[in-house]
N, C-alpha and C positions, 0 to 999 in steps of 0.2 A: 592359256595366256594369263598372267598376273595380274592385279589390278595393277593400277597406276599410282604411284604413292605421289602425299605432297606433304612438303614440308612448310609450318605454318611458324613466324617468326609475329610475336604477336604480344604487346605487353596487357592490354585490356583483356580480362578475359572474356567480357560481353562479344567487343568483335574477335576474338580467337573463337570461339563457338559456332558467331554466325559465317564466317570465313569456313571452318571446319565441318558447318551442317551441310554448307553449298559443296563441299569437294565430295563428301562421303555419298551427297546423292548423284554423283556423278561417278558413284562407283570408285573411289579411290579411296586407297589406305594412307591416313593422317597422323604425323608427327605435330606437337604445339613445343612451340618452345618460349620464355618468356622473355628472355635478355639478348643480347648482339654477343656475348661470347657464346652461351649458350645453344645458339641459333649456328653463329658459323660452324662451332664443333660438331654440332649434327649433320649441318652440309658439307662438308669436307668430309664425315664419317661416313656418311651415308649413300644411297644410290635413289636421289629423287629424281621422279619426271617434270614438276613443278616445285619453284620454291616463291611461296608469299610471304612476303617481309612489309613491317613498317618501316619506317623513318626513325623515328624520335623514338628508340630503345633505349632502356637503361645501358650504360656502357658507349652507345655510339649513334651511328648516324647508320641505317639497313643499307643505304647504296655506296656504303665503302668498304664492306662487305663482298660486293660482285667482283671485285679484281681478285680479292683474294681467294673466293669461290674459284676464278677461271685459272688462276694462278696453281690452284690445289686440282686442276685437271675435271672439274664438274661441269657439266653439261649441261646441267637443268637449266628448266626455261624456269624465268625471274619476274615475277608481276610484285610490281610493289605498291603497295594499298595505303597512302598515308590522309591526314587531315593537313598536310603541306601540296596543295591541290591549283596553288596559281600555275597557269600556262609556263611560266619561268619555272618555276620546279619539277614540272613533269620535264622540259625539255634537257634540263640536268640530268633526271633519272635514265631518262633513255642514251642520252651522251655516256652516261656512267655505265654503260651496259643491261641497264635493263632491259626484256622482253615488250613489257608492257608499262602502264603508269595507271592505276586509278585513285580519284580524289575519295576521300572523306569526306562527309556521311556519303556512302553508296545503295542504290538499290541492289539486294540481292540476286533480281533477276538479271540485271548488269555486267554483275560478276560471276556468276555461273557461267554466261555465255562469255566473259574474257579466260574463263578457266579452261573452259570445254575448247573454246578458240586453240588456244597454247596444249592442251590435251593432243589436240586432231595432230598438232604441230610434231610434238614429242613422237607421237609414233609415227609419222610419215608413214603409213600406210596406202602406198603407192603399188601395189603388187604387178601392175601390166607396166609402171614405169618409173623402174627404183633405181636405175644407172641413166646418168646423163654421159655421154661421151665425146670427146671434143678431140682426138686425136689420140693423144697418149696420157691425157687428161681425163679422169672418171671422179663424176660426185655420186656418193653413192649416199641416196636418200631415205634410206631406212636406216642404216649406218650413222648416217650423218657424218661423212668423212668424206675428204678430198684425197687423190690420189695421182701421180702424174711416175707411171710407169710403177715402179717399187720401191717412190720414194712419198712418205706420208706426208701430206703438208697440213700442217697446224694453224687451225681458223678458230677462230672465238663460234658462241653460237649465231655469233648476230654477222658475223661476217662468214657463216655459213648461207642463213637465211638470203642475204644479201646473194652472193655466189648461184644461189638457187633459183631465185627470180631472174638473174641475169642469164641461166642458163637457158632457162624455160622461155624465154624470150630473144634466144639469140637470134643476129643477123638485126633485130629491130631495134629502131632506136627509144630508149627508155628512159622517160623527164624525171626531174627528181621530185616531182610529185606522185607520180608515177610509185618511184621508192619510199618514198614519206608514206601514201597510204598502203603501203601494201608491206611493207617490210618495218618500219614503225608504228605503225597503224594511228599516224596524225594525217586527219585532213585537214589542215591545216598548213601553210609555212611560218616554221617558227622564227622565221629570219636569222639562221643559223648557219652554217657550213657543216652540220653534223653529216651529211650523206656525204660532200666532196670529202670530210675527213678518212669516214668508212670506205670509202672505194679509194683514195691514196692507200689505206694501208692494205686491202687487198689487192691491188694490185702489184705492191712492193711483193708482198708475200709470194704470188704467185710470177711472177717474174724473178723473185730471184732463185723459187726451186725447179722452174722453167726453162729459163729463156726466152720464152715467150710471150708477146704482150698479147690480154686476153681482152683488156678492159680500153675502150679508146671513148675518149672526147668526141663526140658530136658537136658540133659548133651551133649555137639558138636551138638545140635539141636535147640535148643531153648525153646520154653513153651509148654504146654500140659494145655486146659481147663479143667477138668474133676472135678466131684462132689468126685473123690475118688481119692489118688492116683496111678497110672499109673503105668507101670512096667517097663517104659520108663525111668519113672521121676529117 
């Protein structure tokens, strides 16, 4: 098995270091890059498991970045490490498609265990349970792909993540706090509509290369995955 590489988008080089000591002792091969162009041309080139980006790069802003990351077909999981650390800015990052969010100045043992977290993630290492099946509907979670018969259906990584809790939890109904810590990893509500947004567009997705509604509205509950609907819903 290969190690697991990560791509470090980093203009200080004191925290490029300390970012990069914490990945290599977790066994991963480290890319540093110092700018926003420099940074996205490695991720788009490249084949990362993880990519750590700041904010405030020469050139740009790291979380404008992730569109054009998922735009160029990359998969890597995205923690973005900035000293832009209010509650309002993490909840931007995650809206933007980030993995994860952490503030400046961090502890390193913090961030090892947000790395190692998103690590465990990347390789979904599910071996007695790496196909979910729902009919003609398969998530396959070593893959990390959706599939409905032998037509591929194209999911972001976060509206994978998403798809996969709701799998593993079918039939039951799941709050959006529920989704907040477990698929964002805020416990907290950030008084947002971020999750109603992510599940509008998975469910568009998956309905329209379906036919099928997978995701329903629980009413004072929240959603219900189910191939049919609920009595709930």
């Amino acid at each position: 098995m290969t190690n697991p590489s990560v791509l470090i988008v980093e203009d200080d080089p004191v925290s490029a270091e300390t970012v990069a000591t914490v990945a290599r002792s977790l066994g991963c091969e480290t890319e540093v890059q110092g700018t926003y162009d420099d940074g996205l041309a490695a991720a788009t080139s490249g084949d990362f498991d993880v990519i750590i980006v700041d904010r405030m790069l020469p050139g740009g802003d790291g979380i404008d970045a992730i569109a054009k990351l998922r735009g160029a077909g990359s998969n890597a999981l995205v923690l973005v490490v900035s000293a832009l650390g209010r509650a309002a800015n993490k909840i931007e990052g995650l809206e933007r498609g980030a993995d994860d969010y952490l503030a400046k100045p961090f502890d390193a043992d913090e961030l090892r265990a947000r790395v190692q977290a998103l690590l465990r993630r990347a390789r979904m290492q599910t071996s007695d349970n790496d196909l979910l099946v729902f009919g003609d509907l398969e998530v396959r979670l070593k893959a990390r792909t959706v599939h409905f018969g032998q037509t591929h259906i194209k999911v972001t990584p976060k509206e994978f993540d998403l798809l996969t809790f709701f799998a593993q939890n079918a039939g039951q109904p799941v709050t959006r706090m529920q989704l907040l810590s477990e698929v964002w990893n805020l416990h907290f509500d950030p008084g947002t509509n971020v999750v109603d947004v992510h599940i509008s567009r998975l469910r568009r997705k998956l309905e329209a290369d379906t036919g099928v509604t997978y995701i329903h509205t629980a009413r004072g509950e929240g959603y219900i995955f189910s191939p049919t609907a609920p009595e709930a819903a």
